[in-house]
Steps between C-alpha positions, in 0.01 A plus 500: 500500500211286352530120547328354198389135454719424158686716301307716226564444131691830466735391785604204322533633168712746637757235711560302156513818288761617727664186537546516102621849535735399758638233252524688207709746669709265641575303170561765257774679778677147555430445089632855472878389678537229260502726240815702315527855599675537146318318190159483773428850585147591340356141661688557866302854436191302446548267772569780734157722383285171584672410861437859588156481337425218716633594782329833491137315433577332859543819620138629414341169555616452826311822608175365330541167699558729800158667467367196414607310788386800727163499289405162505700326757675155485448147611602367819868340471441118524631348768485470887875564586596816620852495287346405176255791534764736575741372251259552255449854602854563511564314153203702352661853637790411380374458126285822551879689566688378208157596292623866613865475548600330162298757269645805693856404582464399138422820391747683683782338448435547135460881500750497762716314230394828192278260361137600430252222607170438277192357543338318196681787342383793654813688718482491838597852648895550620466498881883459585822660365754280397658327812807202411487456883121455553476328178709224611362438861152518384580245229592285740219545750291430147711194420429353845149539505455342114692184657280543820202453268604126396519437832213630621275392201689140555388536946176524331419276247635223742304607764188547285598098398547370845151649558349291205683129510574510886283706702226466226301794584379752210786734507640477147097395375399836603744690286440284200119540525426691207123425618579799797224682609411801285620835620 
């Protein structure tokens, strides 16, 4: 893999766009509990079609970030100590997984479930016969990794924090640099 000097403009764009998308899907499923299966149907419907919307953008973007990590490389990870460089890499693999994970376990446990699954509208095909059994265990893999994301998005903004106000280096500067280097 490349090691570039700072990351490229595309690179960041792509870490806040997805950090929206992340949020977004995240709101409108916890904003979709709140609301009454029997006077609220058409908006939990609504709420449901954006989280999976969302959630399905991740999926695609994390294989563009892929390529263009692999294209264009990344910066060094700041710091000297061998456990903050490999709890970075082990933070940032983690986050790379739940990019996959959520958007497919997602997906199956809803056709699992009989439920078609859309994206912006357009039907994704039926993979997966009805399954109660996988349904449910799948759901909960799904359910774990959505909480594993506040977590892990949590691991990161502090350490991306410490890196600014305590260690001072330009960690968190480099990712909210919209003056990156062209592609």
């Amino acid at each position: 893999m490349l090691q570039a000097s700072q990351y490229k403009k595309l690179q960041i764009a792509l870490h806040w766009v997805m950090f929206l998308l992340f949020a977004i899907a995240l709101a409108t499923i916890e904003y979709r509990e709140g609301v009454p299966k029997e006077t609220g149907q058409a908006l939990r419907d609504t709420l449901r079609a954006i989280h999976i919307s969302a959630g399905l953008l991740v999926f695609i973007l994390a294989f563009v970030r892929i390529e263009e990590r692999i294209r264009v490389g990344i910066p060094a990870t700041l710091g000297n100590a061998r456990w903050q460089i490999a709890s970075a890499h082990l933070l940032h693999l983690a986050l790379y997984i739940v990019m996959f994970a959520l958007p497919i376990t997602g997906v199956v446990f809803s056709q699992a479930g009989g439920r078609t699954v859309a994206f912006f509208g357009w039907e994704l095909p039926q993979m997966l016969a009805q399954d109660p059994a996988l349904r449910k265990s799948v759901k909960e893999v799904h359910e774990f990794l959505g909480n594993a994301v506040y977590v892990l998005v949590g691991l990161h903004v502090a350490a991306s924090l410490w890196h600014h106000f305590i260690v001072k280096d330009d960690t968190l500067r480099r990712m909210l640099s919209w003056r990156g280097k062209q592609d």
